[in-house]
N, C-alpha and C positions, 0 to 999 in steps of 0.2 A: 365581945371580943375586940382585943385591940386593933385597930387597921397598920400593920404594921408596915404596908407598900411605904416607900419614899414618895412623894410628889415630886414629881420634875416641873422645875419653874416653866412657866409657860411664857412662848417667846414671842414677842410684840412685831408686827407682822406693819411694813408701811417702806419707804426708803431711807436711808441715810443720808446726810448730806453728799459723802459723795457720790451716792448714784444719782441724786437729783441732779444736782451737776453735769456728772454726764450725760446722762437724759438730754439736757439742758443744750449742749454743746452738740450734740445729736442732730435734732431737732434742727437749730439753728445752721447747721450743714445743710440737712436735707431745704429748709428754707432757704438757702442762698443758691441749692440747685435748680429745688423746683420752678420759684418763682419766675427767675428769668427765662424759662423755658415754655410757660404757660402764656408770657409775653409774648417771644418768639411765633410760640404759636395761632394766638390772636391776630398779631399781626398777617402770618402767612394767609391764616382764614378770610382774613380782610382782601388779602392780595387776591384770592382766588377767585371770591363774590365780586372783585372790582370787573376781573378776566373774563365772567361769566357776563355781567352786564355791559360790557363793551362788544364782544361777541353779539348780544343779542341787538345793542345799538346798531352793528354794523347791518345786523340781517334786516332789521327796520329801514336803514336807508336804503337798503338793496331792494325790497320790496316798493319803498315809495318811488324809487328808479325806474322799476318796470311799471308802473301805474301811471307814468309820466313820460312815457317817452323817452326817458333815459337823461330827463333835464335837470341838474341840480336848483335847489332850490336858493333864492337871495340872502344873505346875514340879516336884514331887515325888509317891513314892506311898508312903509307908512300909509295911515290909514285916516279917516274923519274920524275917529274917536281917540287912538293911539296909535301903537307903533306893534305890528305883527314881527315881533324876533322869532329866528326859525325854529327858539325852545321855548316860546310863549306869546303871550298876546299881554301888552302893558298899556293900561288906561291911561290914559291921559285924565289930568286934572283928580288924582287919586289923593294928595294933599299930603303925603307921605314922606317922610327925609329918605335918603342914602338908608338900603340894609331892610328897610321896611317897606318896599314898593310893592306892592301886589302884582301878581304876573299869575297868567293865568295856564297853567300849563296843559288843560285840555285841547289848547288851540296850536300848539307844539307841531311842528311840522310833521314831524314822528309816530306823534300823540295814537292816529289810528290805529300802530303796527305794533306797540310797545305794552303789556300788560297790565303796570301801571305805571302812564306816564310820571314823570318826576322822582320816580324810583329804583327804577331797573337802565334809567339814565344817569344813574349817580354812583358814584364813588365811595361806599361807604366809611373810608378812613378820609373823607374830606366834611366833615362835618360843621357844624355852625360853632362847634367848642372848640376846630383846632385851632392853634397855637399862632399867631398873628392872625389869622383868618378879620377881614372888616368885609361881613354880607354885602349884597349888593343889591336884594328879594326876600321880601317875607318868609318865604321858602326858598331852601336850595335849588339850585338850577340844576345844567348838564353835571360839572365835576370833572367833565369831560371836554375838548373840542375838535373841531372837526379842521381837516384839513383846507389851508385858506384856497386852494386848488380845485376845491371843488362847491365853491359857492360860484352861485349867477353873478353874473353882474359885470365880469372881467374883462378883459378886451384883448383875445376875444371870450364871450361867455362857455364855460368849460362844459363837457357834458361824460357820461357814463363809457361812450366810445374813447375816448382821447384816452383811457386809463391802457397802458401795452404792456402794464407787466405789474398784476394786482398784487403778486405777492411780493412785491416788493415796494409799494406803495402805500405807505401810512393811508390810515381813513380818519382816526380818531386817536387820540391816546389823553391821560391824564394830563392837566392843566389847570394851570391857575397864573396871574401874574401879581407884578409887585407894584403896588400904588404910591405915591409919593405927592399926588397933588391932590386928593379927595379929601375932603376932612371926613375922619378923624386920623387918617395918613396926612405924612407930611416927611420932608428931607430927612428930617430927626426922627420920626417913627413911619419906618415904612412898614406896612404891612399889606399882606396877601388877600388877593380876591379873585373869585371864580372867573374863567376866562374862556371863549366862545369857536375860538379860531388861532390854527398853528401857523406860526411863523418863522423863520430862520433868518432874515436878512437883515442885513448890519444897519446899527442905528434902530432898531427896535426890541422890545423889550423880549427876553426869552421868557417863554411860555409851556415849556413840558415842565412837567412837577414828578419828580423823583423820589415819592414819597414811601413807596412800598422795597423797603431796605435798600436805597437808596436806587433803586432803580424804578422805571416808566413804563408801565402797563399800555402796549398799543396797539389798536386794532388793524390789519391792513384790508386792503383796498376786495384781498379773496377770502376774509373770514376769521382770519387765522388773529390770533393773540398770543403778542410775543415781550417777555420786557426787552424795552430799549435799557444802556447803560448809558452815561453823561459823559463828552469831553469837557465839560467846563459847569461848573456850578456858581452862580451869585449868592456870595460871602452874608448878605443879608438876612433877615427874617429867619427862616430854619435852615438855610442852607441848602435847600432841595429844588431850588427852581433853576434851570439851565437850559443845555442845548445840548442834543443827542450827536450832532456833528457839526462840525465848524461853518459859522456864518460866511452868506454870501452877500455879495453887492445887491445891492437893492432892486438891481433888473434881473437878477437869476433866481434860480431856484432852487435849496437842497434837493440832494438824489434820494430822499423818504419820502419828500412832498411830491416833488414833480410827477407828472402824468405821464407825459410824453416822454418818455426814457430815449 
């Protein structure tokens, strides 16, 4: 018997050019939203682990305080073999140029109190691949520095009493400075290097690093982590190193460093 149904042409199943297209244009939207947003967010992640290891900086100085009588410790201690910096012990006669000097950061003033030293002292959006960054240590250093207010050495020498109003006294915040006489810096390429110790007085270089969406991750003196925001930025390298408040004369003090309020 004959099959006498019709065949219905069978319809070829895939996109058209224009749905590819739009597809296409789809896509390319949700990529111009997503991506900067995953940016965004890397970054804030950054910002937080920086807040979290400054915090725990602070709690390490605060414990080497009490174990001490309440004495800060000196920026350097020179020694018969090297030089005891208060975020590491550096050999002497190591043979090493700039950027490659071994530092030893077990020997870190901190080192006893900190999880693991050289880590949970670090910044981690300040890395050895940022952007002008020229090392200064085989490894990264603090990333961080500490207020020039509370190193030995001063006259008179500072101590954990003199502090009268903690929450309003920097201990630590992000830092780096700008090089311009080190090779491979120089006038024409200046570039950024990890920095030890805050500063605000005129005629030297500014040292807070404003790198976490343009604002400074800082620890004060009662625990607390707060960002600072910048009056003034150096035009330079990325644009992110300055001063949280206006420079003073070389015998005062800004009111986030100063102790004695």
């Amino acid at each position: 018997m004959k099959d006498n149904v019709m065949r219905q042409p069978t319809r070829q199943t895939g996109f058209t050019l224009i749905e590819l297209l739009v597809s296409i244009v789809i896509i390319s939207i949700l990529t111009a939203i997503v991506v900067p947003s995953l940016g965004q967010a890397r970054r804030l992640a950054r910002k937080s682990v920086c807040a979290v290891n400054l915090r725990a900086t602070q709690l390490a100085l605060s414990l080497y305080l009490e174990e001490n009588d309440g004495n800060f410790f000196p920026y350097q201690l020179p020694q018969a073999d090297g030089v005891l910096w208060y975020w590491g012990f550096e050999q002497t006669g190591g043979g090493t140029g700039e950027g490659d000097r071994p530092i030893d950061e077990s020997q870190a003033r901190l080192a006893p109190y900190v999880c693991q030293p050289g880590k949970t002292t670090n910044c981690p959006s300040l890395t050895r691949d940022y952007p002008f960054l020229k090392p200064k240590f085989a490894t990264a250093g603090y990333g961080f520095a500490i207020n020039r207010m509370m190193l030995a050495g001063g006259n008179p020498s500072r101590r954990l009493g003199d502090i009268t109003q903690p929450s309003a006294t920097v201990a630590w915040a992000d830092s780096v400075q700008i090089n311009i006489w080190q090779a491979p810096a120089s006038a024409t390429n200046p570039l950024l290097e990890e920095w030890y110790y805050l500063d605000n007085r005129l005629g030297l270089p500014a040292t807070f690093h404003f790198r976490h969406l343009y604002s400074c991750n800082a620890a004060f003196a009662d625990g607390a982590v707060c960002p600072l925001a910048s009056v003034w930025l150096d035009v330079r390298c990325d644009g992110l190193v300055g001063r949280p408040e206006a420079a003073v004369p070389p015998s005062e003090v800004t009111p986030l460093l100063k102790l004695d309020k």
